[in-house]
C-alpha positions in Angstrom: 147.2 205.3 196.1 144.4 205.8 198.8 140.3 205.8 197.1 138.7 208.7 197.4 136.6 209.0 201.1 133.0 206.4 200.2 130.5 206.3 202.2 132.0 204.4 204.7 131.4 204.4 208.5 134.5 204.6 210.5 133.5 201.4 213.0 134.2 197.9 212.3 134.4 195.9 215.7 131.8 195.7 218.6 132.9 197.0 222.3 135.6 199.5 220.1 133.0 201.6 218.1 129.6 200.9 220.3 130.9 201.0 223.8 127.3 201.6 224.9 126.4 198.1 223.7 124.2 199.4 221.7 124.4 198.5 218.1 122.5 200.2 215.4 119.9 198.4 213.0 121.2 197.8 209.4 118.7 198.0 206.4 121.4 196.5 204.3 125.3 195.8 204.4 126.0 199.1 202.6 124.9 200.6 206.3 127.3 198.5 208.4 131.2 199.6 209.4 132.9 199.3 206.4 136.7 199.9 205.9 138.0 201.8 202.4 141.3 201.5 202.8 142.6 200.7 199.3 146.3 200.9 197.7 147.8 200.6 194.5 149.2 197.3 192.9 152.6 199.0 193.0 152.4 200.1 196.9 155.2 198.5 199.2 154.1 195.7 201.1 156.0 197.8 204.2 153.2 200.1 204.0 150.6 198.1 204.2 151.6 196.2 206.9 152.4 199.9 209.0 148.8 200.9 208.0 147.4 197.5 209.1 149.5 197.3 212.6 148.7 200.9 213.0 144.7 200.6 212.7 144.1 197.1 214.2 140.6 197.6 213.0 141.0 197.3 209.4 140.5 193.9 208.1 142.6 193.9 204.7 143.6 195.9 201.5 141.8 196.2 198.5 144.4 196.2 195.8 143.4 198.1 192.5 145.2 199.0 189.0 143.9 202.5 188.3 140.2 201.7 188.7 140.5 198.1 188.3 140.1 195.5 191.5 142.8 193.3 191.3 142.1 191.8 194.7 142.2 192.0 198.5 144.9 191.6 200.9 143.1 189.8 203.9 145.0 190.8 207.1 145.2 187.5 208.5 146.4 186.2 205.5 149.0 188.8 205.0 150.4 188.6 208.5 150.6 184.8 208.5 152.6 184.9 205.2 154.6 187.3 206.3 155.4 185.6 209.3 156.3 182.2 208.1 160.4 181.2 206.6 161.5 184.1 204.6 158.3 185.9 204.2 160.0 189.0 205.5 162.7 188.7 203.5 160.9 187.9 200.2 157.8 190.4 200.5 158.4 193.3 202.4 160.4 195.7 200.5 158.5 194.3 197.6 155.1 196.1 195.6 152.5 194.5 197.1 151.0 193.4 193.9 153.8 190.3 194.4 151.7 189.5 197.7 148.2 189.5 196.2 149.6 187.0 193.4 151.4 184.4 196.3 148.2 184.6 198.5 145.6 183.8 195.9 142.9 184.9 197.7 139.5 185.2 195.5 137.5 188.0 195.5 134.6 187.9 197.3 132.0 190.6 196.4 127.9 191.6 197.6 125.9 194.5 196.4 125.9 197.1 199.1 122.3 197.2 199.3 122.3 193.2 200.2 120.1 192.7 203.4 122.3 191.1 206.8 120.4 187.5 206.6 121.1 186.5 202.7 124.7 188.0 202.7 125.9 185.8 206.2 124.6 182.8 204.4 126.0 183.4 201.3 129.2 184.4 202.6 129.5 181.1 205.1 129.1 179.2 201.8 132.3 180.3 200.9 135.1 177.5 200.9 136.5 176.9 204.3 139.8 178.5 203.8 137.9 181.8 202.9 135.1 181.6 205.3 136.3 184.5 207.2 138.2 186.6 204.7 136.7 190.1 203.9 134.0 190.7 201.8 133.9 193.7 199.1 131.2 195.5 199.2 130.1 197.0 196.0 128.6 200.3 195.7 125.9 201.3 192.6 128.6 204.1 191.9 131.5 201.3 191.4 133.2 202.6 194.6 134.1 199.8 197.0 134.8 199.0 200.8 135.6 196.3 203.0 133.4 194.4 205.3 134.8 192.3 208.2 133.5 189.6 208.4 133.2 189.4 212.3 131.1 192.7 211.7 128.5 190.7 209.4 127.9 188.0 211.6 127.5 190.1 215.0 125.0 192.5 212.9 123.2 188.9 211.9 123.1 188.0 215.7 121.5 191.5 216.7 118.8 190.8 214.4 118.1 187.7 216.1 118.5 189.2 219.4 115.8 192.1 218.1 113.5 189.7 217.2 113.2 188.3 220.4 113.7 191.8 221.9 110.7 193.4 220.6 108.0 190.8 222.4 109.0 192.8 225.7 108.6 196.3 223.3 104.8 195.2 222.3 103.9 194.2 226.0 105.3 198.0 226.6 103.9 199.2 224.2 100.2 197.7 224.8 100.6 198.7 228.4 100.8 202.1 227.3 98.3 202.7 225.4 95.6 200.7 227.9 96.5 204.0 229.6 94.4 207.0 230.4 96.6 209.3 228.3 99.4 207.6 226.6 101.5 210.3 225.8 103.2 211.2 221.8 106.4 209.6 223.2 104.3 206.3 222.7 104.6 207.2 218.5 108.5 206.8 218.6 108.5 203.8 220.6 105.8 202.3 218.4 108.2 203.5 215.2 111.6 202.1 217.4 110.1 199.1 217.6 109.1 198.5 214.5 112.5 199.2 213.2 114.1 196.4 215.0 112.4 194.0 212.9 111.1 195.9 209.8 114.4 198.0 209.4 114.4 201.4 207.8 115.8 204.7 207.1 113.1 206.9 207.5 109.5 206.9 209.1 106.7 209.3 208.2 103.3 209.3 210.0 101.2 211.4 207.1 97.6 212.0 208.3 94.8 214.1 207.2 95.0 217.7 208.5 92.7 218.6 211.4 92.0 219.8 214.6 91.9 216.8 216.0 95.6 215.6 215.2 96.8 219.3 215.6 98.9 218.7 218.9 100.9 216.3 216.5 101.9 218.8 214.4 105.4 219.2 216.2 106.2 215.3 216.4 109.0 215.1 213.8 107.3 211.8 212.4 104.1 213.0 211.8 103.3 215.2 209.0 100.0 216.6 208.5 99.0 217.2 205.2 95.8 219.0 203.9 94.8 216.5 200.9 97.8 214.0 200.8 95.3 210.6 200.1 93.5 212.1 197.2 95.9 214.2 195.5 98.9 211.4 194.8 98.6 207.7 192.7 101.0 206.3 195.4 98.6 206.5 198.1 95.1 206.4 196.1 97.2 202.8 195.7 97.1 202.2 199.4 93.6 203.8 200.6 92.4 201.4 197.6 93.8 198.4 198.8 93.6 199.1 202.4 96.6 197.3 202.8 100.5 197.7 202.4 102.1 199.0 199.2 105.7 198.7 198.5 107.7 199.7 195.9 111.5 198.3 195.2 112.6 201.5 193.3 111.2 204.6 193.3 113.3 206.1 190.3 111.5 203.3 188.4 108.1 204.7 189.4 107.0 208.0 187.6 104.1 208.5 189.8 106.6 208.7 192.6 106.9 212.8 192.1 104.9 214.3 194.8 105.2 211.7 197.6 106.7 213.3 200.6 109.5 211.7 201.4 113.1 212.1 201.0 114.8 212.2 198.3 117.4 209.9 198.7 114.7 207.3 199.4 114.9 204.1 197.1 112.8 201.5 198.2 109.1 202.4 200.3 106.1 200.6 202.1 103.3 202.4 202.7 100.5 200.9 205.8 97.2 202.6 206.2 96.2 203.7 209.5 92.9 204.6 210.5 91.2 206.1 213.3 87.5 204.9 214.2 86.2 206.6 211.6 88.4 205.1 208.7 91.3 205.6 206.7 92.8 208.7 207.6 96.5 208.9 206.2 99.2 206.0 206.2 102.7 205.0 207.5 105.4 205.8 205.3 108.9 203.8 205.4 111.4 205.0 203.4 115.0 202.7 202.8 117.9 204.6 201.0 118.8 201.7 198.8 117.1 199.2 196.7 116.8 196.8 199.1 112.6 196.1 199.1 110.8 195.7 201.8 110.0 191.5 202.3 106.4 189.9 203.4 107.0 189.4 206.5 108.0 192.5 207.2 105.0 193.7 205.8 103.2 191.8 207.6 105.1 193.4 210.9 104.6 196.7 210.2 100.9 195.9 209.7 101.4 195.0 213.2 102.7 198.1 214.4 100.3 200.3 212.1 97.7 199.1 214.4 99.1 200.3 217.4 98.9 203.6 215.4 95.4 203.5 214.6 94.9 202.6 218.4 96.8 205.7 219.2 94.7 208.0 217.1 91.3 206.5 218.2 92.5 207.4 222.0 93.6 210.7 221.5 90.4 211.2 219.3 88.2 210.4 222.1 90.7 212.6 224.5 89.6 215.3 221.8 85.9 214.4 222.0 85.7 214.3 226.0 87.6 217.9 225.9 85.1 219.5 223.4 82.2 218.3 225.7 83.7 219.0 228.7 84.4 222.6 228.0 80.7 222.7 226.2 79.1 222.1 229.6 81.3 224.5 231.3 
């Protein structure tokens, strides 16, 4: 028996699935390539091992009874088994349930919305001879996929690499804005940026509608609002505080109706930015599971925010120099 399709991206190993070199950013395990290939206790081992030789980048079985987990069927594992005196002989024609009992491998299992950092380490802690098997990953709606472990730890080391990346992204990023007339291109690299170390689903610039911001108005990251700080708890909560406010669930928070943000959002930060004259709207980062936002990356999208407010004091004054200009003409 094959599960149902899960949300499951069809990718698991690096130069295979991201030929470009270019890896995406995770919010949580639940967003890496994940594998759901799962099969009754009661399947033949022969198929399993066809389906395995077949898609070289599957790392295992999960084995189930009805909607039970009964176990997984690490590929290594099964191979070498398989391939030792009489493992042919003894296995293959059999159900596979008979290989899941000679293996004794343990489940190891992480809640899909688990950030990169705390499941590698908790994973690594695993005893030696499982250090590398797969890891279930555990959906909220009980449905379950397989994580290879490879997978998990190159995702870790592009986090590290993004965190040393994104010094070369601020000096850009700086650079730009020193400029006459850094352009709106300068918002997504601001938001690209900050997504390398503050990772997220969504990003939503919401500023107070006016004339001066109106050439935003087609940026897909910016939405202009007529009364959005005044007319909602959630951000009375962050002009108040004039700093960042994030909430782990949204579903838990009944003020939440009539944010603007979407609706499969879970967990959200909200920054103020400002322009030289104040508070004029916030930055909105939206993550599609629970997985909250931590301090320090608060503290780095404070960082970026700034940039922002730097942003909308330049093309403020671009405004300002306009309106006099065409005045005295």
């Amino acid at each position: 028996m094959h599960s149902s399709p899960m949300r499951v991206n069809p990718v698991p190993h690096y130069l295979n699935i991201f030929p470009t070199g270019h890896i995406p950013v995770p919010v949580c395990i639940g967003d890496l390539p994940l594998s759901n290939y799962m099969v009754s206790y009661d399947t033949l081992a022969e198929k399993v091992v066809n389906h395995l030789r077949e898609n070289p980048l599957v790392p295992g079985a999960v084995v189930t009874q009805g909607k039970r987990l009964l176990g997984v069927l690490p590929r290594h594992k099964m191979f070498e088994r398989l391939g030792r005196r009489y493992g042919v002989e003894l296995f293959l024609t059999k159900p596979v349930g008979d290989l899941l009992m000679e293996l004794h491998t343990d489940v190891f299992s992480l809640k899909s919305q688990l950030p990169i950092n705390t499941a590698a380490k908790l994973a690594l802690s695993r005893s030696q001879d499982g250090t590398y098997d797969p890891i279930v990953v555990e959906y909220d709606d009980g449905n379950y996929a397989l994580l290879d472990m490879y997978v998990l730890l190159l995702s870790q080391s592009q986090l590290l690499s993004n965190m040393n990346g994104v010094i070369s992204s601020l000096n850009d990023i700086e650079t730009i804005l020193s400029s006459e007339s850094p352009g709106r291109n300068i918002l997504e690299l601001i938001l690209e940026s900050l997504r390398l170390v503050a990772p997220y689903h969504e990003a939503e610039i919401i500023i107070q509608n006016n004339s001066t911001y109106e050439s935003l108005r087609s940026n897909e990251h910016v939405k202009l609002l007529d009364d959005p700080l005044r007319s909602n708890e959630i951000y009375r909560s962050v002009l108040t505080m004039s700093q960042p406010f994030s909430i782990e669930d949204v579903r838990m928070v009944p003020a939440w109706n009539g944010v603007y943000a979407s609706s499969n959002t879970r967990s959200w930060m909200g920054i103020p930015v400002t322009d030289q004259n104040g508070i004029v709207g916030l930055l909105a980062l939206s993550r599609f599971s629970v997985s909250p936002f931590n301090n320090n990356e608060k503290e780095m999208a404070q960082v970026f925010a700034r940039y922002i407010n730097t942003f909308l004091i330049n093309l403020t004054r671009q405004t300002e120099r306009r309106y006099i200009y065409n005045k005295v003409i």
